[in-house]
VMD Tcl script that draws the C-alpha trace (Angstrom):
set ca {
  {83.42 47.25 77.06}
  {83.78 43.42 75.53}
  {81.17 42.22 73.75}
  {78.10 41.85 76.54}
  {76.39 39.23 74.52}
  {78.88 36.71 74.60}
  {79.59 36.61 78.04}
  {78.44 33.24 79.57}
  {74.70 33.06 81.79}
  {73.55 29.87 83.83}
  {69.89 30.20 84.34}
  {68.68 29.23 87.81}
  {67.19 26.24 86.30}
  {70.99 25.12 85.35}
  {70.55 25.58 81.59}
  {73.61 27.19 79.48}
  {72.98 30.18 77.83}
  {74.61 33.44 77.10}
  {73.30 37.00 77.50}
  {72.88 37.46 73.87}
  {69.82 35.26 74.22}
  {68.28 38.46 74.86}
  {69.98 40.50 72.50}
  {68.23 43.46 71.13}
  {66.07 43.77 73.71}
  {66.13 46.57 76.82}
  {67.17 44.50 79.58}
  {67.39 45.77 83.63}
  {70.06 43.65 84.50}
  {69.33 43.42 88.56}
  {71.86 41.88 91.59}
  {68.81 40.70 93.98}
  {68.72 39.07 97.73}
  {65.38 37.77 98.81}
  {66.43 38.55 102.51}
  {67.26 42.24 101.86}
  {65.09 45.18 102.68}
  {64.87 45.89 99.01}
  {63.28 42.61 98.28}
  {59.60 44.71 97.83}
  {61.68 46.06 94.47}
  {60.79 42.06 93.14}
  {57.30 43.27 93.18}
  {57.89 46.39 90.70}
  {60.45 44.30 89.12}
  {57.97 42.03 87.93}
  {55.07 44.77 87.06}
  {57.86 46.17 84.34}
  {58.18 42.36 82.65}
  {54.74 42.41 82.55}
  {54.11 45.94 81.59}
  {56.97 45.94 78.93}
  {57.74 42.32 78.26}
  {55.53 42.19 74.77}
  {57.63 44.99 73.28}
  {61.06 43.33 73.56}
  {62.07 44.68 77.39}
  {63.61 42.08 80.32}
  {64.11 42.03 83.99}
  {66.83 39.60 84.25}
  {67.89 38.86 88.23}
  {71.26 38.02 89.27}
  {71.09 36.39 92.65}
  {74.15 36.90 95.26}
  {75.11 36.20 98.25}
  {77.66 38.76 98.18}
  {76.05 40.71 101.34}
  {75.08 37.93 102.97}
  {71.31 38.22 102.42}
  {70.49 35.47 100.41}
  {69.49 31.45 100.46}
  {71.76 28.83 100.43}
  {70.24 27.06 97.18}
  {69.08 28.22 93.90}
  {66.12 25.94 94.69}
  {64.99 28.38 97.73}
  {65.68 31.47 95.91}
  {63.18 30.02 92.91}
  {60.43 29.20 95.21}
  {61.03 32.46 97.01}
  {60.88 34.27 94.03}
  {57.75 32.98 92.16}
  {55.56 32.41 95.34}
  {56.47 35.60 97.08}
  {56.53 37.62 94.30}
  {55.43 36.10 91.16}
  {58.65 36.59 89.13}
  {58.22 35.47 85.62}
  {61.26 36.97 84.33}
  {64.76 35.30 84.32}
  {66.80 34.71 86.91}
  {70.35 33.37 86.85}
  {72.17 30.96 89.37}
  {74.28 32.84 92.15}
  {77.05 35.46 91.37}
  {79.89 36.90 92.63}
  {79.20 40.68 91.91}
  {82.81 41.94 93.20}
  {86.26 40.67 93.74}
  {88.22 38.88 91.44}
  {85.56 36.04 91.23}
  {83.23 38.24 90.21}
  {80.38 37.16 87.52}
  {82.35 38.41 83.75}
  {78.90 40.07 82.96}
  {79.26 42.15 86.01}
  {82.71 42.49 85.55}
  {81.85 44.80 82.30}
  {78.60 46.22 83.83}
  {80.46 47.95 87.20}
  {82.38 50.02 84.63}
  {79.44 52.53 84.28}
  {78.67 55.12 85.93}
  {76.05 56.34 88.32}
  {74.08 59.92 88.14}
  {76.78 60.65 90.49}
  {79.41 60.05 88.29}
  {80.72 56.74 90.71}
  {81.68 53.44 88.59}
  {83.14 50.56 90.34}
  {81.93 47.82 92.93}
  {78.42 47.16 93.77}
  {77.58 48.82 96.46}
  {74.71 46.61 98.18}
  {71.47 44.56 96.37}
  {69.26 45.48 93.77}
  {71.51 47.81 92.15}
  {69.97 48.14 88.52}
  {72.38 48.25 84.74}
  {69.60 49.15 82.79}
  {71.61 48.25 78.76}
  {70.07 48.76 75.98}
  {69.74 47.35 72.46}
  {72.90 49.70 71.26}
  {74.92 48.05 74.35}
  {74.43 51.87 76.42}
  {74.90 51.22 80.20}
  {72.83 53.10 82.48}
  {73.63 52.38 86.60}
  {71.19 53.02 88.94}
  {71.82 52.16 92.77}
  {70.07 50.51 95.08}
  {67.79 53.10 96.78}
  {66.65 53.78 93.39}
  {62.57 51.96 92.69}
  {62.65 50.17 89.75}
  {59.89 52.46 88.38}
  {61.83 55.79 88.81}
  {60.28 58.25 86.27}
  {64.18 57.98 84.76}
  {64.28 54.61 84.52}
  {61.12 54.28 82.79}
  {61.48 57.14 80.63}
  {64.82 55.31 79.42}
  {63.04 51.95 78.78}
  {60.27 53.49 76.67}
  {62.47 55.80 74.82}
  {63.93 52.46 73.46}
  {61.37 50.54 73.14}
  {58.98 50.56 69.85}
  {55.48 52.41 69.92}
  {52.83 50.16 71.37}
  {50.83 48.32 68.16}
}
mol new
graphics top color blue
foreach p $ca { graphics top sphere $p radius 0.5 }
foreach p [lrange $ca 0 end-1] q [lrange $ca 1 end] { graphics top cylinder $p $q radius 0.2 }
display resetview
């Protein structure tokens, strides 16, 4: 895989920025649509930044259009976002997640694997690349709660003890 950190991030506010901004942190990188069933996963999404956010751990949510179940304007999906949900954490402009105009960050990310052994395309919204500070890829699909026991049990096995 390139280097993750350099690969180019435009915040939903419009500012510049790269992923390394969060560099050795644990981030749950996160493909989200605010019209998709999934959209209750925002809710748990934001109960991990708050949960783990203090010991260097990061939701960060890629909006996309990509199934058709998002707004038309990164102003909607804000609003959306923080009144509906309360999200605190990071959220970039709209992506491409597949196809050869696909976001370079999830370009790198779709070459992990799943539990089932499956790399490749995302498959539908809120898919999850949990990578942590080491640059390890974990996938998890969409069906998958942000909260699974795995999931968790990989973000506090890399986090440091609780002061």
């Amino acid at each position: 895989m390139a280097d993750l950190d350099d690969i180019p991030v435009t915040l939903i506010d419009g500012r510049e920025t790269t992923f390394g901004e969060w560099s050795g942190k644990v981030r749950l990188v996160v493909n989200v649509a605010s019209r998709c069933g999934f959209a209750p996963q925002y809710g748990v999404l934001e109960e991990l930044q708050k949960r783990y956010e203090d010991r260097g751990f990061t939701v960060l949510g890629f909006p996309s259009n990509q199934f058709l179940q998002e707004f038309g304007g990164e102003g909607k999906i804000a609003e959306y976002c923080s009144m509906t949900w309360g999200v605190t954490f990071p959220m970039t402009t709209k992506v491409r997640l597949n196809g050869r105009n696909r976001h370079p960050l999830y370009a790198e990310l779709t070459r992990a694997s799943d539990a089932a052994g499956q790399a490749g395309k995302v498959k539908w919204n809120f898919e999850k690349f949990l990578v942590l500070p080491d640059g390890t890829v974990h996938r998890f699909r969409s069906t998958t709660v942000p909260d699974d026991p795995e999931i968790v049990r990989l973000i506090e096995g890399a986090l440091p003890e609780e002061a």
